[in-house]
C-alpha positions in Angstrom: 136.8 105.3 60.9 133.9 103.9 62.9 130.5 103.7 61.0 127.6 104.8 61.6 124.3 103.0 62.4 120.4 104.1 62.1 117.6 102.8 63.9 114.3 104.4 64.5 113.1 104.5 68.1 109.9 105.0 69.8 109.2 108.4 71.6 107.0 107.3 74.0 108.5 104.1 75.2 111.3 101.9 74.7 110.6 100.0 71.4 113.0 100.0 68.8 113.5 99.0 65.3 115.6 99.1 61.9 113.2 100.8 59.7 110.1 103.6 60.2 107.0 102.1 61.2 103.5 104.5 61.2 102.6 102.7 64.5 104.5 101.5 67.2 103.8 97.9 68.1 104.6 98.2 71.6 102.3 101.5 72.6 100.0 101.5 69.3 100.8 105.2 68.9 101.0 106.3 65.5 103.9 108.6 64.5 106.3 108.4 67.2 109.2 107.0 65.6 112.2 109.3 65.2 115.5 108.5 63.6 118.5 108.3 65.7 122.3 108.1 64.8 124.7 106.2 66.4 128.5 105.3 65.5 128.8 101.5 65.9 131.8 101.3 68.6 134.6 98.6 68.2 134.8 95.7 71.0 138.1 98.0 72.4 136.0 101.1 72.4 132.9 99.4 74.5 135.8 98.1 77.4 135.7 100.6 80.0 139.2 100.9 81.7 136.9 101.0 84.8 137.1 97.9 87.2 134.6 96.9 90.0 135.5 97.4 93.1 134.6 94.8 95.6 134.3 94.6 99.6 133.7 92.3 102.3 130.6 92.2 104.8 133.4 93.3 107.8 134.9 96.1 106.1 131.7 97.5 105.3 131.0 100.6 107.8 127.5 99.7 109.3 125.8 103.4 110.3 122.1 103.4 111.8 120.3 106.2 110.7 117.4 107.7 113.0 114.4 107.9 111.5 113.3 111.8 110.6 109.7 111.9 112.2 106.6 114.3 110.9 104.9 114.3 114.2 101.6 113.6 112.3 101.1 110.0 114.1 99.3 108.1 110.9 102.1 109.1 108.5 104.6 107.9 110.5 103.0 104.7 111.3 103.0 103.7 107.3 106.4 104.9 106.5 107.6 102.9 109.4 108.3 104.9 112.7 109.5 107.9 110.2 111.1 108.7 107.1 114.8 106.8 106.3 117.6 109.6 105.2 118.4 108.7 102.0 115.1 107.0 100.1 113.2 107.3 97.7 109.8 107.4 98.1 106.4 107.7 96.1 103.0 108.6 96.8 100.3 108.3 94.7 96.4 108.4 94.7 93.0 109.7 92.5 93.6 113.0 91.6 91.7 115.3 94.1 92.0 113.2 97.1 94.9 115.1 99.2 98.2 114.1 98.0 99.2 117.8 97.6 97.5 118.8 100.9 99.2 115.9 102.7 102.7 116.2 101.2 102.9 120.3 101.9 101.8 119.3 105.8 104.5 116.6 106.1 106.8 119.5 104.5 105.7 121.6 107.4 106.4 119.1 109.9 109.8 118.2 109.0 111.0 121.9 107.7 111.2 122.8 111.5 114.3 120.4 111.7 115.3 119.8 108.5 116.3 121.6 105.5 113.4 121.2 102.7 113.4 122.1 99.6 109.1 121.7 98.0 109.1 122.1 93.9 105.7 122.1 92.4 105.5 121.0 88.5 101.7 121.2 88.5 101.0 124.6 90.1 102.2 128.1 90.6 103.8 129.5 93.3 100.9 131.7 94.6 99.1 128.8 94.3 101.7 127.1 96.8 101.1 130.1 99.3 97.4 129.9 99.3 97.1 126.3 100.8 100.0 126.8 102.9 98.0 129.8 104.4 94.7 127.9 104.2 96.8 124.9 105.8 98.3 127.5 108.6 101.8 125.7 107.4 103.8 129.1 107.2 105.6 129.2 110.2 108.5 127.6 108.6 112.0 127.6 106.6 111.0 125.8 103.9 111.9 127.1 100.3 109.7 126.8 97.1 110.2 126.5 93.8 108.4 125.8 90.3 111.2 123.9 88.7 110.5 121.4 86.4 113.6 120.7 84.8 114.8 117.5 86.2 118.8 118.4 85.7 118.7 122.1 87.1 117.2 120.2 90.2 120.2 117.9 90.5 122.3 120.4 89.7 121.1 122.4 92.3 121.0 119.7 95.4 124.4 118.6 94.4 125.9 121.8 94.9 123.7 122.8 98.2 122.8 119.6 99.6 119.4 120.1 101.0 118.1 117.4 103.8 115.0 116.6 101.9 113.4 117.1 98.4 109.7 117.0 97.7 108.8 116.9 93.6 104.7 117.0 92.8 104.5 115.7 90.6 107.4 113.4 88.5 105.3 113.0 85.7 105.0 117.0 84.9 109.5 116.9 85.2 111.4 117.1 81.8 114.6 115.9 80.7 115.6 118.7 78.4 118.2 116.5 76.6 115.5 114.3 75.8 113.6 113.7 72.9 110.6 112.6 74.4 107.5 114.0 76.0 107.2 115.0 79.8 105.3 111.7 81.5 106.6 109.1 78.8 107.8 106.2 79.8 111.2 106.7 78.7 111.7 109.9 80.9 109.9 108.0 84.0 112.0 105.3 84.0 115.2 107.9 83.5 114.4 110.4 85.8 113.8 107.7 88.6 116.7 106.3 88.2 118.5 109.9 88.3 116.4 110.5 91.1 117.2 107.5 93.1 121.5 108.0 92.6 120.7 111.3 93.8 119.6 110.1 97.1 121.8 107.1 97.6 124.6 109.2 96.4 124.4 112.8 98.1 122.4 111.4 101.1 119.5 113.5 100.3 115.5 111.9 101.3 113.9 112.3 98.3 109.9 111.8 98.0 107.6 112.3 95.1 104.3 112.2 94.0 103.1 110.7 91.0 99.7 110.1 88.9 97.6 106.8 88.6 96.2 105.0 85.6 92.4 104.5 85.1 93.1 101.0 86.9 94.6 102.3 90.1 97.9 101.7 89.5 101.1 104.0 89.3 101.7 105.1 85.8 104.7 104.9 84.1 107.0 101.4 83.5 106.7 98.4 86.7 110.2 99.2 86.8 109.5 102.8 88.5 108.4 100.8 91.6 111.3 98.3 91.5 113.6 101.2 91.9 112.0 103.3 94.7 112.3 102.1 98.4 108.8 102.6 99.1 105.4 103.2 97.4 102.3 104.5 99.5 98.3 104.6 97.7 96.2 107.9 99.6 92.8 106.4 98.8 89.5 107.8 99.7 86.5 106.9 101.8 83.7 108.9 101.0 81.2 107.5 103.5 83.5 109.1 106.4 84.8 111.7 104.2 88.3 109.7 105.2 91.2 109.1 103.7 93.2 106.0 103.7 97.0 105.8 103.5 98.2 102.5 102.4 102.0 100.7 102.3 102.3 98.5 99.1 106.0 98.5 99.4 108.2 99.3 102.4 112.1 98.6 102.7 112.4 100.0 105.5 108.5 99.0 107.2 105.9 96.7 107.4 103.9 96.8 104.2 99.5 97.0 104.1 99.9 99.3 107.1 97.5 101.7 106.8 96.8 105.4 108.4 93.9 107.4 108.4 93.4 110.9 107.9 89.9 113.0 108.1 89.5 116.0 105.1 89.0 119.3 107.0 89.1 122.7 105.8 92.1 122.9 107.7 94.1 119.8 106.0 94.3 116.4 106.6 93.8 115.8 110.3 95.2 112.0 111.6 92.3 109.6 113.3 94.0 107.9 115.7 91.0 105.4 116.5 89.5 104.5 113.0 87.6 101.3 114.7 85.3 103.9 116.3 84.0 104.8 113.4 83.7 101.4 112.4 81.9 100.5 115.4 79.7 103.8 115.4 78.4 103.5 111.9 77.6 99.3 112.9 74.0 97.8 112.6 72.6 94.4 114.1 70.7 93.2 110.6 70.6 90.4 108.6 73.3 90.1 106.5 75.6 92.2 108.4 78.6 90.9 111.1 81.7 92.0 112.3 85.2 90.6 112.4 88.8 91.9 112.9 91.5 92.0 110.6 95.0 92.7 111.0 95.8 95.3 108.5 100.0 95.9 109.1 100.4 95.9 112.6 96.8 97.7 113.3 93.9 95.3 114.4 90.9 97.1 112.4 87.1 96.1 113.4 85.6 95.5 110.1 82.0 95.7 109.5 80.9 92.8 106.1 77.6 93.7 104.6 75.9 90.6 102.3 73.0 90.4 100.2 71.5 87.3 98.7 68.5 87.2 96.2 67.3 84.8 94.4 68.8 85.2 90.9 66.6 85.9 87.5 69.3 85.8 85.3 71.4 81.9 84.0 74.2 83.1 85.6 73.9 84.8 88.9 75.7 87.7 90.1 78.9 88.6 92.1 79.5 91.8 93.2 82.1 91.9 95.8 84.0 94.9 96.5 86.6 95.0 99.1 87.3 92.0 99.1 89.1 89.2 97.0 86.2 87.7 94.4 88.0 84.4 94.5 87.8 84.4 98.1 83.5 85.1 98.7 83.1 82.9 96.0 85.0 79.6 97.5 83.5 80.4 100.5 79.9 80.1 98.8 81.0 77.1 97.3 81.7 75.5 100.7 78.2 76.1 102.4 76.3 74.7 99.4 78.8 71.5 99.2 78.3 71.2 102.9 75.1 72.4 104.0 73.4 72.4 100.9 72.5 76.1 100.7 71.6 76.7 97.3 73.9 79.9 96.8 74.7 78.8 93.1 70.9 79.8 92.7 71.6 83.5 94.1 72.4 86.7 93.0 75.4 87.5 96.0 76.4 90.8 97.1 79.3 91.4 99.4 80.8 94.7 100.6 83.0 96.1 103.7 81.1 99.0 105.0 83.1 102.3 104.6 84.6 101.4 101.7 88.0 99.7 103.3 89.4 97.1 101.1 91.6 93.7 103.3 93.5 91.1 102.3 94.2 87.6 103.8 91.6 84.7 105.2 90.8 85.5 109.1 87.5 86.9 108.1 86.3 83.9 105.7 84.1 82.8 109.0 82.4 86.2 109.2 82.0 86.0 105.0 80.4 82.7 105.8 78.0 83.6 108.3 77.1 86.9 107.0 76.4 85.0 104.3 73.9 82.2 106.1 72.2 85.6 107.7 71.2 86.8 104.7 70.1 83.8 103.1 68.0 82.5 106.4 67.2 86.8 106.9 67.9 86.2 110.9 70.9 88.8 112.5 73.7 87.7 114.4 75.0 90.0 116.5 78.1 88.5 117.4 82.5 89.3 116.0 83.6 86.0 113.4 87.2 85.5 113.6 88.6 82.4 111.8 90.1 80.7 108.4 87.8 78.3 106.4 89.5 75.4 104.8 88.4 73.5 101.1 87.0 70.6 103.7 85.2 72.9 106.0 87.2 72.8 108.5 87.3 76.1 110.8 90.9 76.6 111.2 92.3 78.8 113.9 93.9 82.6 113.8 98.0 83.1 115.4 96.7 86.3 116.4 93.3 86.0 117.6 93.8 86.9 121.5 95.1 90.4 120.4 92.2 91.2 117.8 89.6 90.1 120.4 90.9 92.3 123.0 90.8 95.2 120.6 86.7 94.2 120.2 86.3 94.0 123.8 87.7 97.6 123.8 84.9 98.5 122.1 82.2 96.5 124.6 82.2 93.7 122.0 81.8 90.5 123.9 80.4 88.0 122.1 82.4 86.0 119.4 82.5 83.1 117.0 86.1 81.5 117.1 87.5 77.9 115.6 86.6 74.7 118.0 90.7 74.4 118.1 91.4 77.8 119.1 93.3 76.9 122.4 94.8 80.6 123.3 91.5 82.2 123.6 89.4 81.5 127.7 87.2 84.9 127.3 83.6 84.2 127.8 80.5 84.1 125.7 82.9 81.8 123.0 81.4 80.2 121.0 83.7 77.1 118.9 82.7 75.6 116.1 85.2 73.0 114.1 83.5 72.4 110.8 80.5 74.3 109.3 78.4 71.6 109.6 78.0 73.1 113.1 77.0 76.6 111.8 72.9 75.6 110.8 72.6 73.8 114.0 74.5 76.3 116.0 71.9 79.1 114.7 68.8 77.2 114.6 69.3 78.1 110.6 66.5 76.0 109.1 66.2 75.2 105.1 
């Protein structure tokens, strides 16, 4: 006779322990222990009869799947030339911004192809109709349901084998076996996983939405992204009223590609040529100079925006926002070692106009000379393109030919490059190898 054991476990994560505890060391919520049961199994009783079955790389059938694509040109860019058969995908964002709206359009899209089923956890089914109306997305097969029970959904794409699932929102689904609440961590990580053998198993393209924390990450357990193929942020730009689709993590893509979309009453509507609203919204003032990024496979014409004031405070402020802080303030560091601009004595402020946020070290020239511009208050009205190194060395960009001729497309002709940057004959260059050259250069005077 096998006996039993008892251990008290956490309902809203994993924790557990031997004896009650009023709060959980692992959340710090108070009274979320509940007793559980178990029969302690013998060593024979653990050993499955089940053995692991093994294969070579040249008996494995290789298939390649065609990508299934929305038609809506920015989506399909950021999934990677269209949706794999057979992920699992998530989107998240702020609530508000669109995910809904976004989701029930790329329903649309692929419904006149494919068989979708759409279930909405968060609202009704009128609810549905009203933005599908509002959205003119009607004129399709597509099937609807407010299901919220995670196993009645298996259940169901098991027996009928739909092409592709769409569930807004995973944390409103319920495991009605479990003892936990809807959103916990326990049922996130389980109904992932049961999500993700779903789709590897039956062959069914699964996507979901799913809620943020306060820090802008996707709640729930790290391990929710570890198990998905591919994660995409919707975040928003309110100066353009645009919205900004970002890869974080792409199996089958490129990731930090990014699409655009413009809120309408009529939906999300795809912008095509986001650098002319970049280039539109430009100025020529101190402080202010452009530079080009390459944000997946997308050169994007970036406008930097600095401000620097003397400081009244001991410590002087840093307020940088869309960019890396560590990045700004090394490159501050390097014109007061070198050209012995006090920065250390001034309040900096750094920002990328419309509210884009980049990655990576092909603007730190445009960072520095934004900066000198504000600090001397004389405009440069000129595109920065190159990496600055701990010595002050202006190194060169692998892809600087293509991002310049995505300025010139815009009657940008005038540009700041690295003195070694031997791929680039355009006119109106000008080189500079250290930043020693930059006061000179200028006519910056202290």
């Amino acid at each position: 006779m096998s006996k039993t054991k008892i251990s008290f476990n956490c309902s809203n994560c994993t924790y557990k322990t031997i004896k009650w505890l009023g709060c959980c060391p692992e959340c710090n919520n108070w009274n979320t222990f509940v007793e559980q049961t178990t029969a302690k199994q013998t060593p024979a009783q653990k050993r499955s009869n089940k053995v692991a079955t093994l294969t070579s790389l040249q008996d494995i059938e290789s298939k390649q799947h065609k990508r299934i694509a929305t038609n809506i040109d920015e989506w399909d860019r950021v999934v990677g030339g269209g949706l794999m058969p057979h992920s699992l995908i998530v989107l998240t964002g702020d609530p508000g911004i669109g995910k809904s709206t976004l989701l029930l359009q790329v329903a649309h899209n692929l419904a006149q192809k494919q068989n979708v089923w759409y279930f909405s956890t968060e609202e009704s089914l009128s609810q549905i109709k009203q933005r599908a109306i509002r959205l003119k997305c009607t004129d399709n097969a597509m099937l609807f349901s407010d299901q919220a029970e995670l196993h009645n959904i298996i259940q169901s794409a098991q027996e009928q084998k739909p092409d592709i699932i769409i569930i807004d929102s995973i944390q409103n689904c319920y495991l009605s076996d479990a003892q936990t609440l809807p959103g916990s961590i326990s049922q996130l990580r389980e109904a992932t996983f049961a999500l993700m053998r779903l789709a590897k198993e039956h062959h069914i393209t699964i996507i979901i939405t799913g809620h943020i924390t306060k820090e802008g990450t996707i709640a729930g357990p790290k391990t929710l992204e570890h198990m998905v193929d591919a994660v995409f942020y919707l975040q928003r730009d309110d100066n353009w009223d645009i919205r900004v689709l970002r890869s974080v993590k792409n199996r089958f893509g490129t990731i930090n590609e990014l699409g655009f979309f413009e809120m309408t009453t009529h939906g999300l509507q795809p912008v095509g040529d986001i650098n002319k609203h970049t280039i539109s919204h430009s100025c020529n003032a101190p402080g202010a100079l452009l530079s080009v990024v390459l944000e997946g496979s997308r050169p994007l014409i970036i406008e930097l925006q600095t401000l620097t004031i003397a400081t009244r405070m001991n410590i002087p402020q840093r307020v940088i926002s869309g960019l890396p802080h560590k990045q700004v303030t090394l490159i501050a560091a390097i014109l007061e070692k070198y050209l012995k601009v006090k920065l250390s004595t001034h309040d900096i402020f750094v920002k990328i106009s419309g509210g884009i946020k980049i990655n990576g070290y092909g603007c730190d020239l445009a960072i520095a000379l934004a900066l000198l511009s504000s600090y001397f208050q004389q405009p440069l009205d000129a595109l920065a393109l190159g990496e600055i190194s701990l010595t002050g060395e202006i190194k060169p960009l692998t892809k600087a030919p293509m991002l310049i001729k995505e300025a010139q497309r815009f009657g940008i002709n005038t540009f700041i490059v690295s003195g070694v940057q031997k791929d680039i004959e355009e006119q109106n260059i000008t080189r500079c190898k250290h930043v020693y050259e930059l006061l000179s250069l200028f006519n910056f005077e202290n």
